[in-house]
VOSEVO-278054 format. One line per 4 residues: their letters; for each residue x, z, y of N, C-alpha, C, O. Coordinates in nm, 3 decimals. Each point is the difference from the previous one (the first is absolute). Layout:
VOSEVO-278054
A = X Z Y X Z Y X Z Y X Z Y ~ ... .
This chain:
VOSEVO-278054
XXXX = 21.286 0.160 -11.923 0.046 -0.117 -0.070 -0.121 -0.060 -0.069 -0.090 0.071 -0.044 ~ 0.088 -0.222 0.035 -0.083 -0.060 -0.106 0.047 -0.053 -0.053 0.094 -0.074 0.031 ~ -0.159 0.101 -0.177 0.040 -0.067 -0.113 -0.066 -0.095 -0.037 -0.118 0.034 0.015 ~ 0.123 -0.166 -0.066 -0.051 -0.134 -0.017 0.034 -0.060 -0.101 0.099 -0.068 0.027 .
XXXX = -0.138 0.055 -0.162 0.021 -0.068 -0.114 -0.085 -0.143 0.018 -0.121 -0.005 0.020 ~ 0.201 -0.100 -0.030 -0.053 -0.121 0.001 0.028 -0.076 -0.109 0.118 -0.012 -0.033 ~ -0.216 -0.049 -0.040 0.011 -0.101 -0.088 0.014 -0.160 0.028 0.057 -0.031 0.104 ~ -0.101 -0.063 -0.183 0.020 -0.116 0.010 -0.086 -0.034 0.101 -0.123 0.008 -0.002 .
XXXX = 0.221 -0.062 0.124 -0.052 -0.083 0.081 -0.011 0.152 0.136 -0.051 0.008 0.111 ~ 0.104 0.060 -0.173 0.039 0.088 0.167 -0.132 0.037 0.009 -0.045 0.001 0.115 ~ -0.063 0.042 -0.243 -0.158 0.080 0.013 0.041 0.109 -0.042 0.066 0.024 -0.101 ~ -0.122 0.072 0.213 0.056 0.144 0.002 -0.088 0.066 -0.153 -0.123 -0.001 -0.003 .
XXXX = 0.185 0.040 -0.087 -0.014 0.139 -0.120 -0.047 0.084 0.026 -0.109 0.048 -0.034 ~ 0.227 0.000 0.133 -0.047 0.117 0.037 0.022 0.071 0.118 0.121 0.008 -0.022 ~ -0.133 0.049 0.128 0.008 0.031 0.174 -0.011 0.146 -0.042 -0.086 0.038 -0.080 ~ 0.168 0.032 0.130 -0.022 0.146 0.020 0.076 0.041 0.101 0.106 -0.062 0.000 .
XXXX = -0.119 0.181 0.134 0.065 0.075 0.084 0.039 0.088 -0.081 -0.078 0.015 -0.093 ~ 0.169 0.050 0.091 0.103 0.140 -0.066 0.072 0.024 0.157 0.033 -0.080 0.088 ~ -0.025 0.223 -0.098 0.074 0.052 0.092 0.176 0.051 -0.087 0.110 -0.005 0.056 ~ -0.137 0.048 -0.195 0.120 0.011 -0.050 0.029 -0.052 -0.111 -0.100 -0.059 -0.040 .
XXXX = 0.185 0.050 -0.031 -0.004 -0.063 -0.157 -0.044 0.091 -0.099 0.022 -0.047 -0.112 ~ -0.094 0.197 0.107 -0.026 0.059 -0.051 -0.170 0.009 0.046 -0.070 0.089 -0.049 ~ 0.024 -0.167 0.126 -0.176 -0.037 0.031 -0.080 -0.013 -0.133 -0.008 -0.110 -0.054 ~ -0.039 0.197 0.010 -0.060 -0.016 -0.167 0.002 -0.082 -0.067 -0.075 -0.089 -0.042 .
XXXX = 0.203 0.134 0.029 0.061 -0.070 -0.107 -0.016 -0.108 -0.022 -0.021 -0.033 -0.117 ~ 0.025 -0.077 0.231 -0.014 -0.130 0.029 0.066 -0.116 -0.077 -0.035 -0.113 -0.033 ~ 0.192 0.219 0.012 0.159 -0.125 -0.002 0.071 0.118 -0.126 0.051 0.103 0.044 ~ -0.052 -0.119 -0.144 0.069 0.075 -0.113 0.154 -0.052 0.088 0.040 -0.113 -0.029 .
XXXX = 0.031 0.184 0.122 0.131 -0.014 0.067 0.084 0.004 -0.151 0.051 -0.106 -0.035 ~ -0.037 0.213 -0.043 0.107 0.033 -0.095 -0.016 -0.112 -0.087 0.101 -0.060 -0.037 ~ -0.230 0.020 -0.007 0.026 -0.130 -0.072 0.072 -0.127 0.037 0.069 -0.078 -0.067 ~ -0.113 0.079 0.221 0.061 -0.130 0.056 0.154 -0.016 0.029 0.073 -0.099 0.003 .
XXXX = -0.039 0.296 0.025 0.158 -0.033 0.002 0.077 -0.007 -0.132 0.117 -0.036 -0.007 ~ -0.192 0.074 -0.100 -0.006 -0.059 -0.125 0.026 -0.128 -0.025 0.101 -0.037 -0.060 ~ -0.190 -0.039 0.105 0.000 -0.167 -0.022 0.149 -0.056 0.058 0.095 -0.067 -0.041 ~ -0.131 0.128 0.145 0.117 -0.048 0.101 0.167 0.079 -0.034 0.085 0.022 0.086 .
XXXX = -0.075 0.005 -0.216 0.104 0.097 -0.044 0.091 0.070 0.156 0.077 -0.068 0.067 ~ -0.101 0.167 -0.048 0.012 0.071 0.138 -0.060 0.129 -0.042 -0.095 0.021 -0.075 ~ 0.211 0.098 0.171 -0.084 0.131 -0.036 -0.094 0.003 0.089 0.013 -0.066 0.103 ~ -0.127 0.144 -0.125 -0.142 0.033 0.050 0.059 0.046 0.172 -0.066 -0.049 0.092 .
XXXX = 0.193 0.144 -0.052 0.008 0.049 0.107 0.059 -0.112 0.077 -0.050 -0.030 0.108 ~ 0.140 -0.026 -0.150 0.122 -0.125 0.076 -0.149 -0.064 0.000 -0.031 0.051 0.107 ~ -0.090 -0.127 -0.147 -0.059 -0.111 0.037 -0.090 0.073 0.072 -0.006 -0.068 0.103 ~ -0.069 0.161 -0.087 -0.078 0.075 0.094 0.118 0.021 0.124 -0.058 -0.052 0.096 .
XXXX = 0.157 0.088 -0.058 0.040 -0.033 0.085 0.053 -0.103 0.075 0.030 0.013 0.118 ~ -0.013 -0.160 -0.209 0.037 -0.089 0.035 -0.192 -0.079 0.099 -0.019 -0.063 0.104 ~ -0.073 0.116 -0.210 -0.111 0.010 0.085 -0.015 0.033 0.137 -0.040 -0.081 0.083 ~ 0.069 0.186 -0.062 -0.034 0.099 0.147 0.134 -0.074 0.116 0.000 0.009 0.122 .
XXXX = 0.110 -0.086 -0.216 0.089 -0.093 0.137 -0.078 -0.122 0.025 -0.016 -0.051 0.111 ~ -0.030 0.008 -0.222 -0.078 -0.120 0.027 -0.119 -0.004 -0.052 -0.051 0.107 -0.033 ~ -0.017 -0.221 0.015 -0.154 0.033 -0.038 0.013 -0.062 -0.147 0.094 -0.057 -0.055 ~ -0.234 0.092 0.011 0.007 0.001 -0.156 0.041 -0.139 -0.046 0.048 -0.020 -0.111 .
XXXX = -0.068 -0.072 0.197 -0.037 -0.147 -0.097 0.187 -0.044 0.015 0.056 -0.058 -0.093 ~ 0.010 0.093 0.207 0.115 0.005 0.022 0.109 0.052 -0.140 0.084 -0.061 -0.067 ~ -0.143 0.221 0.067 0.062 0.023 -0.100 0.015 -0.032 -0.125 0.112 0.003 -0.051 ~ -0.230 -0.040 -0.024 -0.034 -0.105 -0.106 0.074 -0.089 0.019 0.109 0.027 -0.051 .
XXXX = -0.109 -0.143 0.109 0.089 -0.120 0.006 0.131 0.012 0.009 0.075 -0.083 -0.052 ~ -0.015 0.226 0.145 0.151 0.047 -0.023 0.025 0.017 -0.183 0.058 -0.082 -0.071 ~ -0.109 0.190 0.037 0.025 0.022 -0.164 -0.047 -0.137 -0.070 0.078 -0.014 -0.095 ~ -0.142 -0.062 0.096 -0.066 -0.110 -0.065 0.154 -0.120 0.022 0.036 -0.077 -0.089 .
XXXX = 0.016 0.086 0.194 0.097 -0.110 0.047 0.156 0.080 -0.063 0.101 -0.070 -0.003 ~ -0.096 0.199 -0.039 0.065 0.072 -0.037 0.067 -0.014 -0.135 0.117 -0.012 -0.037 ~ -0.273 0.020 -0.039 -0.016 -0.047 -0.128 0.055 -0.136 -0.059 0.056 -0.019 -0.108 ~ -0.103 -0.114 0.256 0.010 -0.087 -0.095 0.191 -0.086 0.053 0.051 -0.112 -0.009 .
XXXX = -0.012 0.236 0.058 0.211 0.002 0.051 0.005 0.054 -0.155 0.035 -0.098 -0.065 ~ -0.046 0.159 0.016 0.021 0.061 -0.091 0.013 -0.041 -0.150 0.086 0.009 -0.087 ~ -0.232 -0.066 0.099 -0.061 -0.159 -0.144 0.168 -0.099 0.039 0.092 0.002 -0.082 ~ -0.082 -0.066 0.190 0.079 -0.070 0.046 0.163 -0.011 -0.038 0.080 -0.093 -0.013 .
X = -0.074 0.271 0.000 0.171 0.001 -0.003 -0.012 0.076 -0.125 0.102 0.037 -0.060 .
């Protein structure tokens, strides 16, 4: 997998290959399923059905059904 943080104007941050989400300690995962209020195991597996940026935008679109109702 690559990971690609882009800022303003789509100029890459930051580019890195990871083979897992545990690649030294690249991606604090528990924080992010933190952010993303989600347990650490349900979003690591919602990972491994789909890919990371997928899953983010699932919980992120989750969140904002939620703000909504």
């Amino acid at each position: 997998m690559q990971l690609k943080i882009l800022g303003v104007g789509n100029v890459p941050l930051l580019s890195a290959r990871i083979k897992t989400l545990d690649d030294a300690g690249l991606l604090n995962v528990s924080a992010l399923a933190r952010a993303l209020q989600a347990p650490r195991s349900t979003f690591l597996s919602k990972v491994a059905s789909v890919v990371l940026e997928a899953a983010i935008l699932y919980y992120v679109t989750q969140q904002k059904l939620k703000d909504v109702s």
